[in-house]
C-alpha positions in Angstrom: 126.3 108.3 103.3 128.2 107.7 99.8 131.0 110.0 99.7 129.8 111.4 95.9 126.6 111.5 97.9 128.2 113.7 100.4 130.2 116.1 98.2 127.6 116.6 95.6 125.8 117.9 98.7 123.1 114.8 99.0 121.6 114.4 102.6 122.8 112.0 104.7 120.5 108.7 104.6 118.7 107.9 107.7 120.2 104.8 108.9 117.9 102.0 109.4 116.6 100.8 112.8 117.6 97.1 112.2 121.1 98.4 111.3 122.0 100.3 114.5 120.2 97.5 116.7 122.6 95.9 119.0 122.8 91.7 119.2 120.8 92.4 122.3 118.1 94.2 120.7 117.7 92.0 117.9 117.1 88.8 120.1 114.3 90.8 122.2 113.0 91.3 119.3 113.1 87.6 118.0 111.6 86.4 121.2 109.4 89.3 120.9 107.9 88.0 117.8 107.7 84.7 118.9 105.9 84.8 122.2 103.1 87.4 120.4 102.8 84.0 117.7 101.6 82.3 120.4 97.3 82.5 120.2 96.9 82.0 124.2 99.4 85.3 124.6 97.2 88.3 124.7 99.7 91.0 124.9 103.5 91.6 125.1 104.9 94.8 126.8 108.7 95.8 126.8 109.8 97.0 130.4 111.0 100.0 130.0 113.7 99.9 132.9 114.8 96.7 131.4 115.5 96.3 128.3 116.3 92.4 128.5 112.6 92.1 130.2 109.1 91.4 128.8 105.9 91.5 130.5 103.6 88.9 129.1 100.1 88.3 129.9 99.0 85.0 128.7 95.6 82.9 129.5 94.7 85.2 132.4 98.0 85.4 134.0 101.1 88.4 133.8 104.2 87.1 134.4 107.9 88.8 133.6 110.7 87.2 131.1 114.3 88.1 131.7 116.0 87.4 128.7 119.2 88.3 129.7 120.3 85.0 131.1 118.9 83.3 127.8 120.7 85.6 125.5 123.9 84.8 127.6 123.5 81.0 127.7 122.7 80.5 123.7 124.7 83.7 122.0 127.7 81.2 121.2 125.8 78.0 120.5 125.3 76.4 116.9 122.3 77.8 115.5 120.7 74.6 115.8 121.5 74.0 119.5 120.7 77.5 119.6 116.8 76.8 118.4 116.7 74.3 120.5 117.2 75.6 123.8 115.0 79.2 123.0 112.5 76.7 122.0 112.7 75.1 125.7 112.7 77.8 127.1 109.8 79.3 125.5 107.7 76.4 126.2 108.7 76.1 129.5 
């Protein structure tokens, strides 16, 4: 909120989802995005006890991505290195 907002007696803004996300979210949500791209994925489910998780069902079979070891290996890379290795490890 703008302080002239706030004494002239404005409401507070709501902030914005993408604002408050932390680094963590925002890469579930990249790979997210990426994996539902993908024609042979036919659906994409968060876990909710994990939030580094995704349950993807893809020709016929469910299997379980733990991001959190991805997110940790590639968080300090070049962006280019970066691609590289999400893109590996999505195609693996």
């Amino acid at each position: 909120m703008a302080i002239f907002d706030w004494l002239r007696g404005k409401p507070a803004r709501p902030a914005t989802a993408s604002a408050a996300a932390t680094p963590e979210e925002r890469f579930v949500r990249d790979i997210e995005a990426r994996v539902r791209a993908n024609p042979r994925v036919l659906s994409v489910v968060r876990i909710p006890d994990d939030p580094m998780a995704l349950r993807v069902t893809a020709n016929g079979t469910a299997m379980t991505m733990f991001l959190g070891n991805l997110f940790s290996d590639t968080r300090e890379l070049e962006p280019e290195r970066r691609e590289a290795q999400i893109q590996r490890h999505l195609r693996g």
